[in-house]
N, C-alpha and C positions, 0 to 999 in steps of 0.2 A: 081330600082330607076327611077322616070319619073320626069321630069324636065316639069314644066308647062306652060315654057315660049316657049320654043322650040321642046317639044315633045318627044325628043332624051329621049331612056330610054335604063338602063344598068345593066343586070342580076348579082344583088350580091348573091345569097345563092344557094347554090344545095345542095343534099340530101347528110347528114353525111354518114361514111362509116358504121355507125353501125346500118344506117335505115333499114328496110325492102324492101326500094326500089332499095337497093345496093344487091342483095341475089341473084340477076338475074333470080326470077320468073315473071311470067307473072300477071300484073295488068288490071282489067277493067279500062277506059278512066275516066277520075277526080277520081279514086281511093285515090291520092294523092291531091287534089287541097288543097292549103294552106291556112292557118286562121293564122293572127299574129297580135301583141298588140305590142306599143314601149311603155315603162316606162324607164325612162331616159337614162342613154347609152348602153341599150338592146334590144333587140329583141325576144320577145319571139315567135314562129313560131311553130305550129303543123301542118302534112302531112297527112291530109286527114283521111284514116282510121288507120293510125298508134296511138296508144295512150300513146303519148310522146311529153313532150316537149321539143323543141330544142333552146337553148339559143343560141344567137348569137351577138358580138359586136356590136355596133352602127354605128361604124366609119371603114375605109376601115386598113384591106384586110375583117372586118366582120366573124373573125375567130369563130370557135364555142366552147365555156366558157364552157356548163355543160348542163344536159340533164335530165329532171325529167320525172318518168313513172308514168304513170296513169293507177291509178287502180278501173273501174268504174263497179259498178255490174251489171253482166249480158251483158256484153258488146261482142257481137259477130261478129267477123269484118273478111273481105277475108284476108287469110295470101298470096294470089297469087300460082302461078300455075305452074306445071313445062314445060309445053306445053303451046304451043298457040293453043284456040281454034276458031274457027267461031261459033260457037254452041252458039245460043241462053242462053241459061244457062249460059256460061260464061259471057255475060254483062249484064244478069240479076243479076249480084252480084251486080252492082249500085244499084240496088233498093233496096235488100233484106240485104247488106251489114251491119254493124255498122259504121259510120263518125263523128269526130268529124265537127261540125259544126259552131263555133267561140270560143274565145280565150279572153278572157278580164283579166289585171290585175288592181286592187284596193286597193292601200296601200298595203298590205301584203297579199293580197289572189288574188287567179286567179279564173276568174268564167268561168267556160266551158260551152257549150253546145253540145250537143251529139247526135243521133239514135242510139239506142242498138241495132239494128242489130234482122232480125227473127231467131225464131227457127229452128233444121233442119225439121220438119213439114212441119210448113206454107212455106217452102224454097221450098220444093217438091210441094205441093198444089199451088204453084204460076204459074207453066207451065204446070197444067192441064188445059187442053181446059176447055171452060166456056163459054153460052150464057152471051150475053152485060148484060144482067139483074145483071147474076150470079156474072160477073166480077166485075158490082159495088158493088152488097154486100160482094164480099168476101175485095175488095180494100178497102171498108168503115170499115169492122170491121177489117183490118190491122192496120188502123189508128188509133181506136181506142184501140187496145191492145199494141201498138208501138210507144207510144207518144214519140215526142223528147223530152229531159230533161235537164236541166241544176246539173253540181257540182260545190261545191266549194272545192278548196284544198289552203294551207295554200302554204308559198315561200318551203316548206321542202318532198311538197307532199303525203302530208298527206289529206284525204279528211276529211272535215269536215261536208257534208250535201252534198242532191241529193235527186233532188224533180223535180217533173212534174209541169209546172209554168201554171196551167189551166187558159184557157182566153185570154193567149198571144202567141207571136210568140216566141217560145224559140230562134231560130237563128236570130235573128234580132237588140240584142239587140246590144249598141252603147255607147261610153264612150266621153262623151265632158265634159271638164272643171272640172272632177274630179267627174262628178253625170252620172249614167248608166241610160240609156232609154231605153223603149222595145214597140213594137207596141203590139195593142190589137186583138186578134184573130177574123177576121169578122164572122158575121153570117151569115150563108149559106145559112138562108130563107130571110133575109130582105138585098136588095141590098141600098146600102148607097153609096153619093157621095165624102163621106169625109172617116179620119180613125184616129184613136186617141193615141196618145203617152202619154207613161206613163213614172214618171221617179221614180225609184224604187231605194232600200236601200238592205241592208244585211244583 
């Protein structure tokens, strides 16, 4: 919690005992970084690459209510590691990983956004040496077979739909006043001074 008068901020949530960051393996750096949504006196909170959501009260001690699992296809994400390594390859799992990447709730449905995560393939193919050439076409057609994507699941966790939102930023999207916004995906040949918000439905 950050208080905006005086700065002063105050750590309410750390990782339930049943997360995977409680197992005492080893995680790449933002493996965890959090995404979380308040609808009324909740907290809905998901851990990075874990694909769970973590309910939490609103009001202090912030205890934790109830916990729904996602289940998103194709979704392959670090489980972490029993060693620490320095080795390159371990925080190459940031890139190569699955993350949930935002969290939104809307009347009765939560709308996720995600990275599924590569296959073990391209995971290997990623720390073959590579001319600069080679590196952007193989990074270009990563992007293109690994689109982030957005779900939706119902309050029960049930998915109901999971689709590639082509055109726009899947992780961007923003919830004010009860209507969801999402930016539009620039073009990478025409450099433009501005960038255009969309406000989109269900």
């Amino acid at each position: 919690m950050l208080n905006p008068k005086t700065g002063e901020n105050e750590p309410i949530i750390s990782f339930p005992e049943t997360s995977i960051f409680r197992s005492g393996k080893y995680f790449f750096r933002s493996a965890w970084e959090p995404f979380y949504t308040v609808s009324g006196n909740l907290i809905y909170v998901v851990f990075g690459v874990e694909p769970t959501i973590y309910i939490f009260q609103n009001t202090k001690p912030h205890s934790l209510v109830s916990k729904i699992p996602l289940e998103l296809p194709d979704y392959r994400y670090y489980k972490g590691s029993d060693t620490y390594s320095d080795d390159v390859r371990f925080f190459g799992h940031s890139r190569t990983s699955g993350k949930i990447r935002n969290i939104k709730k809307l009347d009765e449905y939560f709308i996720i956004t995600y990275f599924p995560g590569y296959e073990r393939l391209d995971i290997e193919e990623t720390f073959i040496s590579k001319s600069p050439e080679e590196a952007r076409l193989f990074w270009d057609r990563m992007r293109e077979k690994y689109p982030h994507r957005i779900a939706i699941f119902d309050t029960n966790g049930n998915r109901l739909n999971d689709f590639e939102p082509k055109g726009l930023i899947a992780s961007s999207i923003v919830l004010r006043n009860g209507e969801l916004w999402i930016l539009e995906k620039p073009n990478e040949e025409i450099e433009l001074d501005y960038f255009r918000l969309f406000r989109v439905g269900l």
